[in-house]
Backbone as CSV, one residue per row, in Angstrom:
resi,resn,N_x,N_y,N_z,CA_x,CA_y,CA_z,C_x,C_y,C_z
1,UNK,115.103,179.579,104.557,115.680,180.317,105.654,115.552,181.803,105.325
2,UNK,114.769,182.709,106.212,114.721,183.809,105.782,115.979,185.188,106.506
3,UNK,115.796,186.058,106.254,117.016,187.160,106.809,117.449,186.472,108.182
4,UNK,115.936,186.540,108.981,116.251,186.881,110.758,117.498,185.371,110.839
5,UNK,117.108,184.590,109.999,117.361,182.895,110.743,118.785,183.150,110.096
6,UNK,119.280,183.504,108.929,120.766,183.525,108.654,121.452,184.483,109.048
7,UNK,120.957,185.813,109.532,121.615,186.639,110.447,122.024,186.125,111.991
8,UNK,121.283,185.428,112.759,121.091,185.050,113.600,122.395,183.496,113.603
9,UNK,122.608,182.533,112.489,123.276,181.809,112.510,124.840,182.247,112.058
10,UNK,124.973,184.004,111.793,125.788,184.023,111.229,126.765,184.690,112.853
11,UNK,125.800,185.125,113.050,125.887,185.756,114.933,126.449,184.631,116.049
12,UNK,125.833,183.665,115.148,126.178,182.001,116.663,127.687,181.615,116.515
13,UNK,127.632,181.440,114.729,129.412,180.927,114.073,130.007,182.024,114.535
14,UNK,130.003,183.955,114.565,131.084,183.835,114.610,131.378,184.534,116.086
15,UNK,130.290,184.027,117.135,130.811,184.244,118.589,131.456,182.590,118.670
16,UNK,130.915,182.027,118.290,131.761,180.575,118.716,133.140,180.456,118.451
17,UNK,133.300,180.826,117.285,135.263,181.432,116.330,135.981,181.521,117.158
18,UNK,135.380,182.827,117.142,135.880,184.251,118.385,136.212,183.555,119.261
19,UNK,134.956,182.938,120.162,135.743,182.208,121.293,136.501,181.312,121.784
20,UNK,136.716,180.555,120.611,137.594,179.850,120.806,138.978,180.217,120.316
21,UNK,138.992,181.240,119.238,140.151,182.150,119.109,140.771,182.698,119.926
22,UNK,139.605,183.367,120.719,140.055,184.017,122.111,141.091,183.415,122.933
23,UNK,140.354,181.971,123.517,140.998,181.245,124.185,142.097,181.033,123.993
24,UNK,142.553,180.310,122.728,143.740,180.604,122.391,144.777,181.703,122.914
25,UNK,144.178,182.568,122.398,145.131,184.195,122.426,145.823,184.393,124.026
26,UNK,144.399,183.999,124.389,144.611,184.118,125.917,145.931,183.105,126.697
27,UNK,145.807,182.129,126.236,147.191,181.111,126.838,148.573,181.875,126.282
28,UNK,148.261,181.625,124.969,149.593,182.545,124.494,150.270,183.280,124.948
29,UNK,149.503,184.663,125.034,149.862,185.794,125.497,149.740,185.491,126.874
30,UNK,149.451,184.494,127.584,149.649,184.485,128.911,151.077,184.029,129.096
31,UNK,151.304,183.091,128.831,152.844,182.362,128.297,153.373,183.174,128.196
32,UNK,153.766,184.049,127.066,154.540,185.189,126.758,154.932,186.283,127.638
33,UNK,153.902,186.400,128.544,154.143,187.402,129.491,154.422,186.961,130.586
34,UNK,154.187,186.178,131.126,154.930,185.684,132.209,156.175,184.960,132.397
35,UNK,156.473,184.437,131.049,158.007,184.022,130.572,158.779,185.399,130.172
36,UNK,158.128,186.356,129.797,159.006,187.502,129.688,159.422,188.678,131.441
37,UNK,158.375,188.111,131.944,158.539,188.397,133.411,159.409,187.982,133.900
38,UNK,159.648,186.840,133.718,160.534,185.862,134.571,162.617,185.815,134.158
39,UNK,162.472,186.246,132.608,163.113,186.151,132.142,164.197,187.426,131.690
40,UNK,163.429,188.400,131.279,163.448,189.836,131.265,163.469,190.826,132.569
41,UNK,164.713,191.280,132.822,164.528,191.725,134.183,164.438,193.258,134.222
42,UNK,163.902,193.936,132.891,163.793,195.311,132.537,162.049,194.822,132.824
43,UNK,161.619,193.850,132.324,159.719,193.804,132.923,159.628,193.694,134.118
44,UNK,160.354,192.547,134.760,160.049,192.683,136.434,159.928,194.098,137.070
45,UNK,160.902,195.285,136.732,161.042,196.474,137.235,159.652,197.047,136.880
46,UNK,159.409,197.454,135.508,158.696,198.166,135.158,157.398,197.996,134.698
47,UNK,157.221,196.925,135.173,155.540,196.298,134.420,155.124,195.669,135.757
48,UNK,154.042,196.594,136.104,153.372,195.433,137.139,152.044,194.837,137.040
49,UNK,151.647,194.374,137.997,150.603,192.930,138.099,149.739,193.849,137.162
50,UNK,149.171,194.728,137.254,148.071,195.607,136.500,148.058,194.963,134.912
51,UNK,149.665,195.916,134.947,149.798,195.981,133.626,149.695,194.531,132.730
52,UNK,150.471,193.848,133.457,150.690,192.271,133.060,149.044,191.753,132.435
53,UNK,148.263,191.961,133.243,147.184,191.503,133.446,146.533,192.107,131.614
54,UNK,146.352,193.646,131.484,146.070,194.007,130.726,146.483,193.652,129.406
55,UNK,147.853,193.293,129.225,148.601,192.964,128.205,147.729,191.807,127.929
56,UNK,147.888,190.379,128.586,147.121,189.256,128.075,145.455,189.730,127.996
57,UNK,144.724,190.552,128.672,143.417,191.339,127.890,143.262,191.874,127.191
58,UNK,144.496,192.532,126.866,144.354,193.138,125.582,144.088,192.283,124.333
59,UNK,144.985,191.263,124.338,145.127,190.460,123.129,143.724,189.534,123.110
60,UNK,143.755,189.127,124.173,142.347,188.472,123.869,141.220,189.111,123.702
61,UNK,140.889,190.045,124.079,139.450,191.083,123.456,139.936,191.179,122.025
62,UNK,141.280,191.997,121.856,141.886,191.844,120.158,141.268,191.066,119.275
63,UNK,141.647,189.873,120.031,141.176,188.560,119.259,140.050,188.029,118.792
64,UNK,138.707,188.166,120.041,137.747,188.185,119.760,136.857,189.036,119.038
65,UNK,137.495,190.253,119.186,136.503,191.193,118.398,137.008,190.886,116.901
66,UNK,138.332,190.685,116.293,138.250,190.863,114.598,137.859,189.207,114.563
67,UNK,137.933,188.206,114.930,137.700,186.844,114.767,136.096,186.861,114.469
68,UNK,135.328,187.580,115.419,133.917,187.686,115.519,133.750,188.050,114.053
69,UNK,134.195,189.804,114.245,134.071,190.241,112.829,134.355,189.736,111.578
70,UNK,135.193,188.872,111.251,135.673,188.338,110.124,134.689,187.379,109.671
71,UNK,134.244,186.873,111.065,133.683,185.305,110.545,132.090,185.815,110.179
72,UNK,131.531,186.581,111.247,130.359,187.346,110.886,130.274,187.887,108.991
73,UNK,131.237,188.270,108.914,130.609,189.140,107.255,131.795,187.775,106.330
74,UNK,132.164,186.883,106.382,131.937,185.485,105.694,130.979,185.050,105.708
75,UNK,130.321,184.957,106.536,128.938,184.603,106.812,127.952,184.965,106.141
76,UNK,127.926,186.602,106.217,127.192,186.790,104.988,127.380,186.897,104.395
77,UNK,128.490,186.858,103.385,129.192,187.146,101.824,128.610,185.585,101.642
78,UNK,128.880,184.275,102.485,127.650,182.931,101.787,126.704,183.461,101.739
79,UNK,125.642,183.750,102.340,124.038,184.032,102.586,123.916,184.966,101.473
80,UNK,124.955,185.668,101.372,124.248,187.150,100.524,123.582,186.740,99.261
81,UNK,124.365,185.920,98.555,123.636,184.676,97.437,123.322,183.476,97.404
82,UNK,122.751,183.133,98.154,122.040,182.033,98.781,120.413,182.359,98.396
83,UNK,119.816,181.227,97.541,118.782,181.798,97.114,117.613,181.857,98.172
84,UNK,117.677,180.616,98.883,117.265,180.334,100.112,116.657,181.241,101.186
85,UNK,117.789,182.470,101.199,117.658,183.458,102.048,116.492,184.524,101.324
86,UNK,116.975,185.057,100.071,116.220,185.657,99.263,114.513,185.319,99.298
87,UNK,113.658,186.299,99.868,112.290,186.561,99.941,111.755,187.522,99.871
């Protein structure tokens, strides 16, 4: 397996992570905010649909981007000595 092919597999693992990390994040923080909507009557006033919205985007881009990142350079910290790769 040379550079392109373990760079490239290290790119697939860690959008797949990510996305399913994401997903996660995304229910969560969806949960959270709309139970704090409902529940919290200082958010009903002062947080609207916008904002709401952003809050659960926030966390999930959050999520995906260090999940990506993390799993990406695990990825290559295996490969980096992997003799395999080495050419």
């Amino acid at each position: 397996m040379g550079h392109k092919e373990a760079q490239a597999e290290c790119i697939r693992e860690g959008t797949i992570y990510a996305a399913k990390a994401s997903g996660i994040a995304a229910v969560i923080s969806t949960v959270a905010t709309l139970g704090a909507v409902r529940y919290v009557p200082w958010v009903t006033k002062n947080i609207n649909y916008t904002g709401r919205a952003l809050i659960v985007s926030a966390a999930t881009l959050g999520t995906f981007i260090i999940t990506s990142e993390q799993t990406i350079l695990e990825c290559g910290r295996r490969h980096y000595d992997d003799p395999a790769v080495k050419s």
